[in-house]
N, C-alpha and C positions, 0 to 999 in steps of 0.2 A: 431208659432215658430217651426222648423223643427229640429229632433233630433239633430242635430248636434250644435246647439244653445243651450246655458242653462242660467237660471235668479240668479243673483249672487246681496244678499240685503248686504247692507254696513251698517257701523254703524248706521249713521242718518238716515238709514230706505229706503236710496237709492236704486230702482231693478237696474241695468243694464243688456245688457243682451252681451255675451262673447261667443266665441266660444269651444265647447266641450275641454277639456282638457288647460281649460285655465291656468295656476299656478299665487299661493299669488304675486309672485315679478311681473309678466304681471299685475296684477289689481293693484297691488300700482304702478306702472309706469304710470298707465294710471290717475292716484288719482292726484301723483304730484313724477315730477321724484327724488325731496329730502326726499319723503316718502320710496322710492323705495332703495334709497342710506344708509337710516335707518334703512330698514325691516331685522328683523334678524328672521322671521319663522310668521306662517297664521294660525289662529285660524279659521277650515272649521266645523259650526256646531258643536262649542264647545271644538272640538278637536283641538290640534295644532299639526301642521307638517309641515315640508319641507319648506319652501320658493319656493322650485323648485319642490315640487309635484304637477301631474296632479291632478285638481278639475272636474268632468267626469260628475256630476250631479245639479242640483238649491239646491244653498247651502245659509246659512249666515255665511260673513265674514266678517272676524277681523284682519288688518294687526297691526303684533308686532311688539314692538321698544323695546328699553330698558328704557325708560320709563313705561312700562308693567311687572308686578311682572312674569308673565309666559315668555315674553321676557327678563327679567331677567336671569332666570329659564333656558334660553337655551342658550342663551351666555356664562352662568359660565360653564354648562356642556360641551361647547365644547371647552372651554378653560381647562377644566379636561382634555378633550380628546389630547388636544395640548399636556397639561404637560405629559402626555403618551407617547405620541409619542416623546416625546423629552428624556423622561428617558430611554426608549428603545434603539434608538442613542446612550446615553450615557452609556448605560450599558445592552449592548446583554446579550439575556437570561434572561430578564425583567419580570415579570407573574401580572398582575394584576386583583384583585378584585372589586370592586366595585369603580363609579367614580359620583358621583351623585352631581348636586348644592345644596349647603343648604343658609340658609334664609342669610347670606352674603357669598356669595362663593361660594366654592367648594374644593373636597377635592379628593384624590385616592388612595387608599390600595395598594402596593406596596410589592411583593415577592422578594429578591435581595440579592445574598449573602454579601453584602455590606454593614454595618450599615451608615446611611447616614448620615453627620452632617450640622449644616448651611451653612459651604461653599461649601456644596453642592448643595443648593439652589439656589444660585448666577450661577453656573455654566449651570442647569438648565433652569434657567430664559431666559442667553443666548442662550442657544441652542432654546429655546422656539422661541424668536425671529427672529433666523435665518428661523425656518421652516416657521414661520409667512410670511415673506418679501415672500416665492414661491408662498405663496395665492393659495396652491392646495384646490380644493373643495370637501366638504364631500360630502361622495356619499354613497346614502342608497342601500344594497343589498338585496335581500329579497331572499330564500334559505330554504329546507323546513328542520325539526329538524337532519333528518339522515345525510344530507349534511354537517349541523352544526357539529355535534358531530364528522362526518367523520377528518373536517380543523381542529377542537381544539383536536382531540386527535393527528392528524399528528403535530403539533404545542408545542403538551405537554405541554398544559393548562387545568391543572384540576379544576381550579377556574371556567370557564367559562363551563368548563363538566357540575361539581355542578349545577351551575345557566340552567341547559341546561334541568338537569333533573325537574325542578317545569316548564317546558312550556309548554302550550296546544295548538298544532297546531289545534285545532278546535276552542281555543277562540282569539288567535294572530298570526300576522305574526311574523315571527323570522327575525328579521334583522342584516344586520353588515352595520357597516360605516366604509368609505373607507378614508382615506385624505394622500396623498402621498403614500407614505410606511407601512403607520402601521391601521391594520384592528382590530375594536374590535365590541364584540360582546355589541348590544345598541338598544335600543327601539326608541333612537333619542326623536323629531329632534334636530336638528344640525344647526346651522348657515352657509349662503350658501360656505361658504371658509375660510381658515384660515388665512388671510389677513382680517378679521373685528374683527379680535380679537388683539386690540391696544398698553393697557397699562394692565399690570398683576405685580402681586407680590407676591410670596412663603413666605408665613406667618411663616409656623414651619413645627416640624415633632414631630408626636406622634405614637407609638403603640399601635396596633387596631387587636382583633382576628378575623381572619375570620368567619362568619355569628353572628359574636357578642358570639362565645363559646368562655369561657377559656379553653378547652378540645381540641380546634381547633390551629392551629397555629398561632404563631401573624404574623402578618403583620406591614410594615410601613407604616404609612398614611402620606402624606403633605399635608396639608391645603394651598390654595391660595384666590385672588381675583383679579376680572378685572373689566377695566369698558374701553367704548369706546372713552373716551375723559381723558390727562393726568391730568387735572384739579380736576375731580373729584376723580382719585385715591389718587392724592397727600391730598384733603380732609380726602377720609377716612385712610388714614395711617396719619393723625395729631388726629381724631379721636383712630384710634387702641392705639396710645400712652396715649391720656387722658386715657382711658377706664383701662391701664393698673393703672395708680395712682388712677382710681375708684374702682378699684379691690375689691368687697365685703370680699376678704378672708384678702387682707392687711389691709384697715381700719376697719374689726370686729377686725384685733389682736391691732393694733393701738390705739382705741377708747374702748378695753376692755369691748366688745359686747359678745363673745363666742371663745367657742376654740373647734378643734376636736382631736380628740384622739386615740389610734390604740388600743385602748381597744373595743372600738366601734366604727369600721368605716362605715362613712354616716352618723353619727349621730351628731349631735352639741350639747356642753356642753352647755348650756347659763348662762351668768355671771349676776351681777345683772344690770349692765346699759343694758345690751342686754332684760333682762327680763324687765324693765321700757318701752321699743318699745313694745315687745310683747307685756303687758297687756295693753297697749293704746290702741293697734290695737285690743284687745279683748274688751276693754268697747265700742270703737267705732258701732266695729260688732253687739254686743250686745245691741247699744240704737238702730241702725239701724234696728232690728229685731223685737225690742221691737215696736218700730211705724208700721210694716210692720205685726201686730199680730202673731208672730209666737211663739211655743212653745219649748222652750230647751228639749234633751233630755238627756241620757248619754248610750251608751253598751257598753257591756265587749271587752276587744281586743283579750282577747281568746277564739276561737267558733271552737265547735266540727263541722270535713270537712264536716258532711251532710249538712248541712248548705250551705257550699259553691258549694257543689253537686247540691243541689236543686237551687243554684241561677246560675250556670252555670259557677262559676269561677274556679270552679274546672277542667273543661274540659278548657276555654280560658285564666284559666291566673295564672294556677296551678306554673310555673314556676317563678312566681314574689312573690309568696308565702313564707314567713319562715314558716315551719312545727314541731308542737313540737309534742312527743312521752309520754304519761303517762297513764299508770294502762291501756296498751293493747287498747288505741284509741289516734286516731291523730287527732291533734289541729291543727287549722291554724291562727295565727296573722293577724288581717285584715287587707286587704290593700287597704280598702274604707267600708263605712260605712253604703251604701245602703239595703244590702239585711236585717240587724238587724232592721232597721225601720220598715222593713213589721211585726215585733215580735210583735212589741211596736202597730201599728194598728191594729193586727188583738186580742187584750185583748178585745174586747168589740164587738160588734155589732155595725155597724154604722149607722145612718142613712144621706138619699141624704141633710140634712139640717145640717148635720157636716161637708159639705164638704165645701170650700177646708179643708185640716185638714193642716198645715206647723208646720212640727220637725226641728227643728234647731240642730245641733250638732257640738261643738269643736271638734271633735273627735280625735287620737291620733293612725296613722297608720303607719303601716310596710309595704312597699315592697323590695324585694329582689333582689336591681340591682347588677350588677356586678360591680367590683371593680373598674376596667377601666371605667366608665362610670360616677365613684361618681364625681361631683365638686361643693366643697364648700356649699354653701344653694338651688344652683340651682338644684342640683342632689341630693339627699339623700334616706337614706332607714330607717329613723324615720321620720315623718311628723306632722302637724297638720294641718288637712281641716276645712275650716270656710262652714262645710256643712249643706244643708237641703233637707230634702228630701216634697215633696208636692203631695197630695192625692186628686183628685180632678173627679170631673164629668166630660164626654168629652166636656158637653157643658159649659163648666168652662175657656177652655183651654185659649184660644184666651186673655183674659183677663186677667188671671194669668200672661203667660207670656209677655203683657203690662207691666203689674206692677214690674216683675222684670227685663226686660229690661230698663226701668224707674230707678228702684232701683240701678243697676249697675254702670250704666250713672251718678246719682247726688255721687253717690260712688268715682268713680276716680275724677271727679271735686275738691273733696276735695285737693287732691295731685295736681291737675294743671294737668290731662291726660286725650288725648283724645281720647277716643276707638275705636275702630273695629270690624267687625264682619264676621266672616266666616259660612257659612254652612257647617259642617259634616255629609257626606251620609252614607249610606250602607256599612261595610267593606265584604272584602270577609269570612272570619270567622264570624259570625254573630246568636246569638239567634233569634229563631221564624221565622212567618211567612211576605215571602217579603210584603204582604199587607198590616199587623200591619207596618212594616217600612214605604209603603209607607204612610201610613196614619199620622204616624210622622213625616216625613220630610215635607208634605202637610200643618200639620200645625206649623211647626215651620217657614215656606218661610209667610206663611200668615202672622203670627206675624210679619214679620220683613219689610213686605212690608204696611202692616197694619200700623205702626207707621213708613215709608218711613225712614226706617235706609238702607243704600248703604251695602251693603254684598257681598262678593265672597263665588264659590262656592267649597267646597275644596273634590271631592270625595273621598267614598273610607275610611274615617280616622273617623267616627263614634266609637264612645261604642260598643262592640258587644253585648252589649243590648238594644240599640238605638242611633239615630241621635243626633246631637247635635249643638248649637250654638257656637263657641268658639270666646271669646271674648281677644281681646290685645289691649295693649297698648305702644307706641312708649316714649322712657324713653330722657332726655338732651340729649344722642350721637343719636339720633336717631336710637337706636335699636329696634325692635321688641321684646315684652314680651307678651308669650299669657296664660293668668291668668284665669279668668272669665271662665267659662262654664253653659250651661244652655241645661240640657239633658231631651227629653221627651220619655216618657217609656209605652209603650205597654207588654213589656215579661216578667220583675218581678213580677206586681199586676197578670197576666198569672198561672207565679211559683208559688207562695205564694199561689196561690186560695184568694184571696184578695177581699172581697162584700161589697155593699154598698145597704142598704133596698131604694130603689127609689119613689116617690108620690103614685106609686100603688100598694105598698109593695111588690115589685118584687125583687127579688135578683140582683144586676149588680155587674159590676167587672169595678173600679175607675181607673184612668191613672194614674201615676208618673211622677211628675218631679224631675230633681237631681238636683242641683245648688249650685254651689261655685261662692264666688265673689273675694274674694284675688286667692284663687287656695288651697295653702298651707302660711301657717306663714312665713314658713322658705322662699319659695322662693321669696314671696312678700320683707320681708323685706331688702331681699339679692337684688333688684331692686332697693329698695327706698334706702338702702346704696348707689350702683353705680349711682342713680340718682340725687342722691342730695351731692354726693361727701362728704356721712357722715356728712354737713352740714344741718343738720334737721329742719326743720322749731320747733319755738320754743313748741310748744305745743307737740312733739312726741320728744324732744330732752330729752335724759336721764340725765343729767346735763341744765339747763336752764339758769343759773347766776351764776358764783364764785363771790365770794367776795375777795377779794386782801385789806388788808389794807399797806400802803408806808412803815411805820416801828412798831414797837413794841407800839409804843405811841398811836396808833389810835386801839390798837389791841379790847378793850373792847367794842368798839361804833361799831367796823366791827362786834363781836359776836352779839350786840346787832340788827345789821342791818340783819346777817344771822338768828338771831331767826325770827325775824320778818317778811319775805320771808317766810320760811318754813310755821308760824303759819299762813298765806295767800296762800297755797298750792301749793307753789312755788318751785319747786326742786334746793336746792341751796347744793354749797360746799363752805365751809372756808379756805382761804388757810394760812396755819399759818407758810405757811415753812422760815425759814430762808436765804431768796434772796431777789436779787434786782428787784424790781416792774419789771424793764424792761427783764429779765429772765422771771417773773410769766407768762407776760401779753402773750411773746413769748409761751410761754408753752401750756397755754389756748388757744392759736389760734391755736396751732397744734392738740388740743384737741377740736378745734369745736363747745365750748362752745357756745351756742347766746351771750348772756353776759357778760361784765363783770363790778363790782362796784370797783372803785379802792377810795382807803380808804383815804385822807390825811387829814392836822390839817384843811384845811380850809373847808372838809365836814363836819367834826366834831363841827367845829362851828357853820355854819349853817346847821347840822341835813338835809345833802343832800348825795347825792353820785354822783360820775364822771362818766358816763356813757359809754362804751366803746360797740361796738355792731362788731360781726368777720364779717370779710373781710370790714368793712365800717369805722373804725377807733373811732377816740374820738368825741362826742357827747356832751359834756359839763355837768354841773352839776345840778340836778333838785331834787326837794326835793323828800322824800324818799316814800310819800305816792302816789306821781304821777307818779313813776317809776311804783310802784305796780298798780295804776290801767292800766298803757298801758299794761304791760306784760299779765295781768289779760283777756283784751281786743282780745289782740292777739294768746292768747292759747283758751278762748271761740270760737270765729271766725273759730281756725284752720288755720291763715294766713299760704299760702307757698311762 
């Protein structure tokens, strides 16, 4: 092959071989020209870039579509960058911050003396459109940092100063993308032209402080989405609407779940049917543990900051900390529970025939978000992690996390979800040494290839105590929730001085694993709310059966039929209100109830009840003790 030739492998493992500076859109043309008319950017060797970048060496490649979570990923970006360009049009003297896709979207910080409202969206949208139909093409500049800061300080863009000053011309090229008129500073890629960008929609507008300080200015953010076909937008804008009447914050006030408070914000009160899901989900976790050998533990939430010194949070995540002051030493509220387990292993002396050793913890943590940032149970600054921490020999690993990737998997099944799994690498912040990292990312890919689970790789987004599995789950609207985590840890058992006496009575130093399976209480259940539209399957349902008798005459045989549910552990309510059944039964189904027993003379004679079941209507009458064994049936089971 003569320099000027280079071998280019395709997915199915195909070489070709292409002339030196071949680009993604020549090899998908050459693939099939409606791959070509699809590709929205080329994954060269991992990386993705350009559609229209030159490929100069033997690479493996990957052409995107939006079928491609990373072709996703770059179509929403430059549909952020359209909405740019069109808000600039609309309003000279424009500044923008930051314009990133996020996992449905994308979104753009916005500087403007203008407070924007919804009909400014629409107007937007248009403009969007018109630029759309010129089909100018992004065009990547590349320009070295003094150049950079030369254009944005002539420009009077101090946002893009900011971002100017964290770049290291020794580890990145500085780029700008060009598309008609309006140039911003962007790591890319870019979609080859602004004519593949279809169908979009401006969702909202929220304020947003720049670098995430409240100390900084706010900014306005819009939110949009696109997709390339109108079929599919108009899908998820019927979806955005469901999602709104799923809304975990209107059926917890609805359903009489919890409430939050400006006495404590981030924090949710829970009521007592919201406390009925929690402690299901806590006995759940708990026999789940209990088959899995593990040992509960419990530590303080209040641990003096050496503590957090020596585990390293003090330096990476001092900020997310509440900080208490007493008798001339500072506290810190924990805001995970990891580093106190090393307390609890290191009481004893271990030996290599203790291990693995698994602590289990409910534990009860504090982080410090920002205000802007709280939503409903998805965000908060009280929590409760369904954590453990695991103590194990290196040659342990492989098998431990079998067993809890095992464990995770029959975990969502229960709920009817079917998981995912990403790899979390190295972030740039990071405890220890790169080779303890690499040595856990090495084997957490093993495990995952080991038991042939499909995973992406997500760099970059690790623990800065180590790598991690992150596991999600896709809820009814098809959203992404990512719950699960499964972290392996070289630098705490490090901190700690952590030993373990080995067959030759030698000292070693044991691995960590961290593992959550819900995440947190609060956000899990703030998912299974929007996923089940507050309709709970019966066994997690905090109400399970009302009882409704037709009028006062049936009222003694309805008590008698609700004692008799309860004394069968059945969660029931009476309803003894003074209405018409057809008012009750309306009520109860706004209420979600699974159940309900509707009471008249003719159950009362034959000692049956009228069976009503929400959203599926009347059921007929069946006697009283075959009610109780199905219910009974279907809450053991776990039906969803």
């Amino acid at each position: 092959m003569s320099d000027e030739r280079i071998n280019i492998t395709l997915p199915n493992g195909d070489v070709k071989e292409y002339a030196k500076g071949v680009t993604g859109y020549d090899i998908a043309m050459d693939i099939s020209p409606r791959l070509a008319s699809d590709a929205l950017a080329v994954k060269v060797d991992g990386k993705v870039i350009d559609l229209n970048r030159s490929i100069t060496s033997d690479a493996t490649v990957q052409i995107l579509t939006f079928k491609d979570e990373e072709g996703k990923e770059v179509y929403w970006h430059s549909t952020s960058h359209l909405m740019a360009h069109a808000v600039e049009s609309l309003f000279p003297g424009a500044k923008f911050g930051v314009g990133p896709a996020i996992e449905a979207g994308f979104y753009y910080d916005i500087d403007i003396d203008k407070v924007l409202v919804p009909e400014d969206l629409e107007k937007i949208e248009n403009k969007m459109r018109e630029i759309a139909k010129e089909d100018k093409p992004f065009q990547r500049v590349e320009l070295s940092k003094d150049e950079a800061i030369k254009q944005f300080t002539e420009k009077g863009d101090e946002y893009k100063l900011d971002l100017l000053e964290g770049f290291d011309e020794d580890e990145e090229a500085i780029s700008l993308y060009e598309e008609g008129s309006f140039t911003d500073l962007c790591r890319g890629p870019h979609v080859p032209s602004a004519g593949r960008l279809k169908y979009f929609k401006l969702l909202n507008i929220s304020g947003s402080y720049w670098r995430g300080d409240a100390n900084n200015k706010q900014l306005q953010r819009i939110y949009g989405v696109s997709f390339p076909k109108k079929k599919d937008l108009e899908e998820h804008i019927q979806l955005l609407e469901e999602a709104k009447k799923r809304d975990h914050r209107k059926l917890g006030k609805e359903l009489d779940l919890f409430s939050f408070h400006d006495i404590s914000p981030g924090a949710p009160f829970w009521h007592p049917r919201g406390m009925v899901i929690f402690k299901e989900l806590e006995t759940l976790i708990r026999d789940v543990l209990e088959q899995n050998e593990y040992d509960e533990i419990l530590t303080p939430i209040l641990v003096k900051k050496e503590l957090w010194e020596q585990s390293g949070h003090w330096e990476h995540y001092q900020e997310n900390m509440f900080l208490v002051e007493a008798e001339e030493q500072v506290f810190g509220l924990k805001p995970m529970n990891c580093p106190e387990s090393t307390y609890v292993y290191n009481t004893k002396v271990r030996s290599y025939r203790d291990l693995p050793l698994r602590y289990s913890e409910i534990g009860r943590n504090h982080r410090n978000e920002l205000t802007g940032a709280l939503n409903g149970m998805f965000r908060v600054r009280q929590f409760h992690m369904d954590d453990a921490h695991i103590f194990l020999r290196p040659d342990q690993i492989l098998d431990e996390l079998t067993k809890l990737l095992k464990m995770v998997n029959n975990f969502y099944k229960i709920f009817g979800f079917e998981p995912s799994y990403k790899l979390s690498t190295r972030p740039e912040k990071a405890l220890g040494a790169v080779e303890l990292w690499n040595t856990a990312e090495e084997g957490l890919e093993e495990a995952l290839k080991a038991n042939e689970i499909p995973y992406t790789l997500n760099p970059g987004d690790g623990a800065f105590y180590g790598p991690k599995i992150d596991i999600s789950i896709r809820d009814a609207l098809k959203r992404s929730w990512q719950l699960a985590t499964i972290q392996l840890d070289f630098n705490l058992p490090e901190r700690f001085e952590l030993e373990y006496i080995d067959e030759n009575n030698e000292r070693q130093r044991p691995v960590m694993i961290h593992r959550a399976i819900m995440g947190s209480f609060e956000r899990f259940i703030a998912v299974l709310i929007e996923h089940f539209a507050g309709a709970f399957p019966v066994w997690l349902s905090p109400i399970q059966v009302a009882v409704m008798p037709i009028s006062d005459n049936q009222m003694q045989y309805a008590k008698d039929v609700y004692a008799t549910l309860r004394e069968n552990g059945i969660r029931t309510e009476l309803d003894e209100r003074n209405e018409k059944i057809g008012y009750k039964i309306r009520d109860w189904e706004v209420h979600k109830v699974p159940y309900m027993l509707i009471i008249g003379e003719k159950e009362v004679q034959a000692n049956s009840v009228a069976v009503r079941k929400h959203k599926e209507g009347d059921e007929g009458a069946v006697p009283l003790d075959e009610f109780i064994g199905r219910i009974q049936n279907e809450i053991q089971h776990k039906q969803s």
